[in-house]
Structure formats: structure tokens, C-alpha cells
C-alpha positions in Angstrom: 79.2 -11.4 8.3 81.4 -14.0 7.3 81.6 -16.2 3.8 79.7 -13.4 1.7 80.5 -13.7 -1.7 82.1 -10.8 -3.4 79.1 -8.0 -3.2 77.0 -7.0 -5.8 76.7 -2.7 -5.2 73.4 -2.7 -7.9 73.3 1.4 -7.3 76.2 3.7 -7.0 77.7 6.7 -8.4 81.1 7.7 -10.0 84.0 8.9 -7.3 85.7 12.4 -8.1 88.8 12.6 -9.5 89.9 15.3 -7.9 91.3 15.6 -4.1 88.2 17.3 -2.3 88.7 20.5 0.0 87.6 19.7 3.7 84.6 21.8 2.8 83.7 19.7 0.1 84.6 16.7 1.6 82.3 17.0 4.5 79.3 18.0 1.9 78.8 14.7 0.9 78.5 13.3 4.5 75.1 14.4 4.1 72.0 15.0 1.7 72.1 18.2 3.1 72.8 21.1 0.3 73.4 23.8 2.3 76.5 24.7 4.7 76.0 22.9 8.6 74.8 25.3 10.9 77.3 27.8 12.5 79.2 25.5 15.2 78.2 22.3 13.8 79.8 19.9 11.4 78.9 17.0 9.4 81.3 15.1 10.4 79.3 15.0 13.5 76.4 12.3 11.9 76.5 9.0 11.6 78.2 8.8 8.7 81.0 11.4 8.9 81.6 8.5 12.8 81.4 5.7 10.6 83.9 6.7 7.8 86.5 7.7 10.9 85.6 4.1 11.9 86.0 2.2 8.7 88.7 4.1 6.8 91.9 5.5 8.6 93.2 2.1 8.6 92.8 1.5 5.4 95.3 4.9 5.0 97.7 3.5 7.6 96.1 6.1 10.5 94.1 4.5 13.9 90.7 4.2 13.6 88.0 7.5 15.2 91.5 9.6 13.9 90.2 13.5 14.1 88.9 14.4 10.2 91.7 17.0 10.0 94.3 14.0 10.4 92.6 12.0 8.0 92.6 14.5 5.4 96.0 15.4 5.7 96.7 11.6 5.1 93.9 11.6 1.9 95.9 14.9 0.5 99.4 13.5 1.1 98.6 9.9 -0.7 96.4 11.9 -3.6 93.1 10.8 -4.8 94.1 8.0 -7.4 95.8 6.1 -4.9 93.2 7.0 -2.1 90.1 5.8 -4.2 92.6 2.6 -4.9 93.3 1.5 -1.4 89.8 2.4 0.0 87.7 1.2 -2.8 89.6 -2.4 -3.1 89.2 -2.7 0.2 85.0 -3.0 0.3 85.0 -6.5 -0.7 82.9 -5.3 -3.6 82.8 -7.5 -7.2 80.4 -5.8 -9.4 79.5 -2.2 -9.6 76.1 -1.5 -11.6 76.7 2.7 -11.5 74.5 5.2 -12.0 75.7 7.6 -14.8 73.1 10.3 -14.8 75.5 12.9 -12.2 76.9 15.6 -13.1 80.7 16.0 -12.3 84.2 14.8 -12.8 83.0 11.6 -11.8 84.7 8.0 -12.7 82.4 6.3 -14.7 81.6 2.2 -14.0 85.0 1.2 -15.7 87.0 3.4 -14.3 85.2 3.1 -10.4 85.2 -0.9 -10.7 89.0 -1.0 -12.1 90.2 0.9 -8.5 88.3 -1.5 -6.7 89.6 -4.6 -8.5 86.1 -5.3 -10.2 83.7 -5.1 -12.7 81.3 -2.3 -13.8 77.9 -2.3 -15.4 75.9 0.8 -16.4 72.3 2.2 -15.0 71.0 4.7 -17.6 69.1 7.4 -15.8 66.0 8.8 -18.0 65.5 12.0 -16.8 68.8 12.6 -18.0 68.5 11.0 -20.8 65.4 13.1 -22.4 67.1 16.3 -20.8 70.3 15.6 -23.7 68.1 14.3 -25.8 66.0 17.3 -26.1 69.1 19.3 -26.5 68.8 19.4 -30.3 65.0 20.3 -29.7 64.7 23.2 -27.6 62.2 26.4 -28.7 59.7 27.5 -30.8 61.3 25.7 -33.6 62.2 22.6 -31.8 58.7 22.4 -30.2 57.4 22.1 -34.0 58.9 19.3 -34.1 57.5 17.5 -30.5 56.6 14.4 -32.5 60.1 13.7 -34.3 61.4 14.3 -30.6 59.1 12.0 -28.8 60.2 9.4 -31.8 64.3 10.2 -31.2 63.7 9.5 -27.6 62.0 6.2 -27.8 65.0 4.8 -30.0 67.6 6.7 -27.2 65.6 4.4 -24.8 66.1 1.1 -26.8 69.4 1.9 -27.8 71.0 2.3 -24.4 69.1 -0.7 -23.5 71.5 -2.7 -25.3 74.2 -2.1 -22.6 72.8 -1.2 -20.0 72.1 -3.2 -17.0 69.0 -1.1 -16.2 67.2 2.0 -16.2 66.5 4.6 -12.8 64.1 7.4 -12.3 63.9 10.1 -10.2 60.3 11.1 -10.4 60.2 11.4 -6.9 62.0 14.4 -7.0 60.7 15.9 -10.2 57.2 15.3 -9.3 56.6 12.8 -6.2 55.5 9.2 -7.1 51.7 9.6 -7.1 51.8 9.2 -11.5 49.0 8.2 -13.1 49.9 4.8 -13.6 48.9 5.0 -16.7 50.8 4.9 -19.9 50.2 8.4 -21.6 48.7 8.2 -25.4 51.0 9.6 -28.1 48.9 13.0 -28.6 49.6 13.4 -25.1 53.2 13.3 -24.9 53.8 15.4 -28.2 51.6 18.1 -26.5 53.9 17.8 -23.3 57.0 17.5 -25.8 55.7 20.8 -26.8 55.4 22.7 -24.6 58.6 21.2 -22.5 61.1 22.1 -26.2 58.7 25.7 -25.9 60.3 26.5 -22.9 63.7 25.5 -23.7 63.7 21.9 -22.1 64.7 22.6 -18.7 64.9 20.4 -16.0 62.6 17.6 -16.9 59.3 17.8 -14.2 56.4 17.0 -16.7 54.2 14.5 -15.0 52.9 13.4 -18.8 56.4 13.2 -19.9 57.9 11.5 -16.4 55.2 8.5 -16.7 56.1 8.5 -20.5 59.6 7.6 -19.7 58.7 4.8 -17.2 56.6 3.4 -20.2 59.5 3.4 -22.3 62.0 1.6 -20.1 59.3 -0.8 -19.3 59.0 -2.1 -22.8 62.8 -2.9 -22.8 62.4 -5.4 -20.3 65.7 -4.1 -18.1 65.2 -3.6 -14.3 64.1 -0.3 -13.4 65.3 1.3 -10.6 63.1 4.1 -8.5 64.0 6.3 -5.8 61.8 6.5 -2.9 62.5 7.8 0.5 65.0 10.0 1.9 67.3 12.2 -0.4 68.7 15.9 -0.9 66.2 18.8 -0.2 65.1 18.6 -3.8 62.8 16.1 -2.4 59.7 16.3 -0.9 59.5 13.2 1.4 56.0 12.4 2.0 56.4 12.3 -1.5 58.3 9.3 -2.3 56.6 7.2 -0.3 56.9 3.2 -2.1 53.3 2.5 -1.7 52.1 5.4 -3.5 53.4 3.3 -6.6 51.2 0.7 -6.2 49.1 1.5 -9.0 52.0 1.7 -11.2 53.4 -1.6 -9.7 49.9 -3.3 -10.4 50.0 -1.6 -14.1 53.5 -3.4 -14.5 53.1 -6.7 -12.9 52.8 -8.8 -16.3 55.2 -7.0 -18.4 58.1 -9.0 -17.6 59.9 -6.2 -16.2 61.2 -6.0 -12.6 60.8 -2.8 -10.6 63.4 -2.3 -7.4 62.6 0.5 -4.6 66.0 2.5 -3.9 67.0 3.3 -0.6 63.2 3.0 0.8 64.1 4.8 4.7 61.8 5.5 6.5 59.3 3.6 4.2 61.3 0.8 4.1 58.3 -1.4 5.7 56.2 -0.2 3.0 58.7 -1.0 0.4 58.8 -4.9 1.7 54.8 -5.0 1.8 55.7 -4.5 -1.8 58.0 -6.8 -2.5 56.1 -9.2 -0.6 52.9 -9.2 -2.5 54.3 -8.5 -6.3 56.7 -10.7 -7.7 58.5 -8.1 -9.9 59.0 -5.7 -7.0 62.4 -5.9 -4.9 63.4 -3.4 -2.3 67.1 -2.3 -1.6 69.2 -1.2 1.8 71.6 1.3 0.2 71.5 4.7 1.4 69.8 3.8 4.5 72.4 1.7 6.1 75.2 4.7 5.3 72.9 6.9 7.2 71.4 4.9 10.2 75.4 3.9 11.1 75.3 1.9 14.2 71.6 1.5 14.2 72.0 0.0 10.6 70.9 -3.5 12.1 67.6 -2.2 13.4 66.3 -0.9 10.2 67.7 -4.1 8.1 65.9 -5.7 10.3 62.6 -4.2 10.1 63.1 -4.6 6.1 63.1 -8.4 7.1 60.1 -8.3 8.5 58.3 -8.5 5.7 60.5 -8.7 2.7 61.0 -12.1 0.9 64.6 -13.2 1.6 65.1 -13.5 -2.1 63.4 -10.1 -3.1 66.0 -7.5 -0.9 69.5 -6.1 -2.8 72.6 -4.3 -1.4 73.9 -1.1 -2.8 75.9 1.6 -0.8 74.3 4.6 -3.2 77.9 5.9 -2.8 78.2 9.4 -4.3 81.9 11.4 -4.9 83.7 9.8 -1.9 85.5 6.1 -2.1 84.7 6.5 1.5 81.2 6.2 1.0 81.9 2.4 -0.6 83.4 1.4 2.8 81.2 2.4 5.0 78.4 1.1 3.1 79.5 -2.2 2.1 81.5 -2.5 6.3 77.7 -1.6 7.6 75.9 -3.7 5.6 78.4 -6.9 6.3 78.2 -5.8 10.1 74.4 -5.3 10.5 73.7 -8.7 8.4 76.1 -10.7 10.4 74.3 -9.2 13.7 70.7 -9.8 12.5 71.1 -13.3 10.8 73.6 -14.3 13.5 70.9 -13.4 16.3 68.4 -14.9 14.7 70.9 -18.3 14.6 71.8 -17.8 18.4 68.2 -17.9 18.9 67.3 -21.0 17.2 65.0 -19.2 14.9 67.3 -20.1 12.0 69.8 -22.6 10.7 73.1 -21.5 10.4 72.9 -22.8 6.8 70.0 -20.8 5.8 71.7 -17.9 7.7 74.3 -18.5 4.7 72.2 -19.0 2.2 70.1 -15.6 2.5 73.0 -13.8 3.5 74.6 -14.6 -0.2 71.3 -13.6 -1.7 71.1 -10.4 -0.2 74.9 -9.5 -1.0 75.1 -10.6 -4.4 72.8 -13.3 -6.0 69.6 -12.0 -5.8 71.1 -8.7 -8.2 73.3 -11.4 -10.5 69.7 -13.2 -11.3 67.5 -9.9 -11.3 70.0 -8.1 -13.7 71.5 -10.9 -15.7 74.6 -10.8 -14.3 77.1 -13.7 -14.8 77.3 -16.0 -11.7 73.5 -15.2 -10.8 71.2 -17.6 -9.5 69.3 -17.7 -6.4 71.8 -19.2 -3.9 74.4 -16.6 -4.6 76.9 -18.3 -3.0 79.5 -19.0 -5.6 80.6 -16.2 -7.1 83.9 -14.5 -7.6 85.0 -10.9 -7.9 85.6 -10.1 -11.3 82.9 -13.1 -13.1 
């Protein structure tokens, strides 16, 4: 679409540093964990066709090139100047990134600098409790469940000083069906306890999952939720958006906005959301990537119902530059084919066509996060601001 303002990506993930085998490469194509099938390739989905679409020319190579020639090109021009053609090519001004990966990953300064941007910060909780509990693990650390439950409260409010926002992944540690509920404080010490007992591992307590929620609420910073579609650590039915809506009742006059991640296939669900409750916005990323050429049919259907002002862009781009372009090109290409229809039909203005398309891309996140530039037009920022 054209005359977007410089896109806001409100979720994303750090880039690899290193140059990727074609093994590894192709493995995040997918949310897949496990090797394709014998014969197959993920280079044959929608997204392995839409980065041979988007990105050769952006390496000097003809569009649909075979992956083999492409990654000859990617290994002959080396990853720092790979991620630094691809990345300021996505017409991308603000990066909020998630930091909570694993990896030799760039972090938001380092992933916005390539791209000629700025970077924000999105503090994931689960992974901050899992280092916070470091210094607490055992019997002896489980004695102490109450200074624990204390140290993580203040990591909370600390980090809320810089950063834009907080995400879960309860969906994946426990689904989203959480009493919503704030848990009393003999609760969570006796869930501290037995958590430190058992040497902290991977962080699945319900009592101490809703805890976190309660604690990122109180800071007042957007809190970001995966629902929907993800790696096989999910269980699907499982992160369905409207089995929140307790929580999302629970939170509707604490000041603090919640936004649904990703959403596909609930994404209808997630815009009855938004729809109804003020503080809830629903997002595109992940499922555009995904959908490829059908990406206007599901943004679509999120426009059904959504309020124009109350849907955000992100590419949820993971390890791979790649991954920037053909999120940000599939978003621009699916808006540009929805709002334009909807012109060509007289169902719009070409105006408001504007106007909604600049919320959607980048002013709706500038106001919901406090970005500089925000407001509810979102037509008149710049890259960098």
C-alpha cells in the first residue's frame, strides 16, 4: 500500500549473528521443531515462496531464484551485511523486540541500527522469574519463597522503567484458561516453594503464571499475550483469545492495555475482543508470514470485526532478516488489496483508506506504547522519531 508511514514492528525477535547452514536456515521457515518429512522441504510453504519472492533482489539475484542460489549469495555477502541490506529494506521505523530468546541473537539496538531504525524493548516474564529464581533454586532456596516472591516484584518494576511492555507465554506453559484471578500472597510463596524445591525449571506453575500477569499489570505497560498458532510446545485449542475473557474483564479498569499476538486461526475471536473491551487490541504478525498469498483473506476477516484503531502490525520475525521482509512486504501488499477493494467498491473513501491504513502500520502502537510520534492518525511519522 502506498503512503504508509514508516512501520511500527510492536513484536519481533533478535536476528542471528551467525551465517545459518541451509539446514538451519530452512528451520525457521516454520514452527515446526522437528526435521520436514523425508522428501519434503520447508522451503516448500508459504513462507519459504514468499522469502524467494521478496528477498533475492534485495541480494542482487531474480526474484523465485532456487534456495540453493540464494544461499550461496547470503554466504558469499556474510550475515552483517546480509541482515543490513535485507533488514533496511522493510520500510520498518521502530522495532519493539522481544528479548526473552535464547541465542546469539541481536538485541533491539543492534536489530534496529541494520535496519536504519530505532529499538524498544518487550521484557518477557517467564523469563524473567526463570533468572530470577536462579539465585533461589532448592531446598535452601525454597526456605526462602517469600524473599523470592519479593525480588521478583521489584525485577518486575524495575525493567518496567525501560521497557516498552511486558509478554507472556502462558499459552504454552499452561494454555490461557487462568483463573483470572490475582493469586493471594500465601499462595504464591507456597508455589514459589515448591517451584525453588524442584530446582526452578521451566516456569509452568499456573499460581505463579497468573502471578506474573498481576505484576506486569500493576506497572501499567502494555502486555503482550500469545494466542494462536506457534511451535509444537503449544497446544492450540489452548490459546484460544476468548478463553481470556475473564482475565480481560478482571483487567478492564486498571489502566493497562492487553494486545492478542498473532491470534490465527482465532483471529475472529481476538477482534470480538478488541471490539467489546477498550484495552484489548489484536495484532496480524505471524499470521500474515504464514498465510503468504492468502494474507489478504485473513486480514480481512480481522476487519470484520476489529475497530480500525484497535489492530497492530508486527512480523514476529525470529533469527532470519528474511523474516522482516516478508512480513512487513505481506502486510503492505494484503492492506493495499483489502482497503484498496474496499475504495474501488465505494464502500470507503480513499481518505479513510489512508487514514486507517497509517493506524494499522504505525500509529495505533506509537499511542498504545508511548512512542514518540503516536497519535491516532499515524500519519506523520518518520523513521527514526
Amino acid at each position: 500500500m502506498e503512503g504508509l508511514p514508516p512501520l511500527v514492528d510492536h513484536h519481533c525477535h533478535g536476528v542471528i549473528r551467525y551465517a545459518p547452514d541451509p539446514g538451519t536456515f530452512a528451520a525457521f521457515l516454520t514452527e515446526a521443531d522437528r526435521p520436514p518429512a523425508a522428501g519434503t522441504t520447508f522451503f516448500d510453504t508459504q513462507t519459504g515462496f514468499a522469502v524467494r519472492r521478496w528477498c533475492p533482489p534485495l541480494l542482487g539475484l531474480p526474484a523465485h531464484c532456487p534456495p540453493e542460489e540464494y544461499l550461496a549469495r547470503r554466504r558469499a555477502l556474510g550475515p552483517d551485511e546480509t541482515r543490513r541490506r535485507l533488514l533496511s529494506a522493510t520500510g520498518i521505523g521502530a522495532y519493539l523486540v522481544d528479548t526473552g530468546l535464547p541465542g546469539d541473537l541481536t538485541g533491539p539496538a543492534e536489530t534496529a541500527a541494520a535496519g536504519g531504525a530505532t529499538g524498544h524493548e518487550v521484557v518477557r516474564l517467564e523469563t524473567l522469574a526463570e533468572r530470577t529464581a536462579a539465585g533461589y533454586r532448592g531446598s535452601a532456596g525454597a526456605a526462602r519463597a517469600g524473599e523470592f516472591a519479593d525480588t521478583l516484584a521489584g525485577a518486575v518494576r524495575t525493567v518496567a522503567a525501560t521497557a516498552v511492555a511486558f509478554k507472556s507465554v502462558a499459552a504454552y506453559r499452561h494454555g490461557l484458561a487462568l483463573d483470572p484471578r490475582p493469586p493471594g500472597p500465601d499462595e504464591v510463596r507456597t508455589a514459589a516453594r515448591a517451584w525453588l524445591a524442584a530446582g526452578a525449571p521451566r516456569l509452568t506453575d499456573p499460581v505463579l503464571l497468573r502471578h506474573l500477569l498481576w505484576l506486569a499489570v500493576a506497572t501499567g505497560r502494555p502486555l503482550q499475550l500469545h494466542t494462536g498458532f506457534g511451535d509444537p510446545d503449544l497446544r492450540l485449542d489452548h490459546a484460544d483469545p476468548a478463553l481470556l475473557t475473564d482475565l480481560v474483564r478482571a483487567t478492564a479498569d486498571t489502566g493497562t492495555d492487553l494486545v492478542l499476538l498473532h491470534c490465527y486461526p482465532y483471529h475472529r475471536q481476538a477482534a470480538y475482543l478488541a471490539g467489546v473491551f477498550p484495552h484489548v487490541y489484536a495484532d496480524v504478525g505471524l499470521s500474515l508470514t504464514h498465510t503468504g498469498p492468502r494474507a489478504a483473506a485473513v486480514l480481512a476477516e480481522f476487519l470484520e470485526l476489529a475497530p480500525f484503531g484497535k489492530l497492530l502490525f508486527s512480523t514476529d520475525a525470529y533469527g532470519l532478516p528474511e523474516l522482516y521482509v516478508v512480513g512487513s512486504a505481506l502486510f503492505r501488499v494484503a492492506l493495499g488489496e483489502v482497503l484498496g477493494g474496499w475504495v474501488a467498491s465505494g464502500a470507503w473513501s480513499a481518505a479513510d483508506a489512508r487514514r486507517v491504513g497509517a493506524m494499522i502500520a504505525a500509529g495505533s502502537a506509537r499511542r498504545v506504547y508511548g512512542l514518540a510520534g503516536g497519535g491516532d492518525g499515524g500519519g506523520g511519522e518518520g523513521a527514526g522519531t
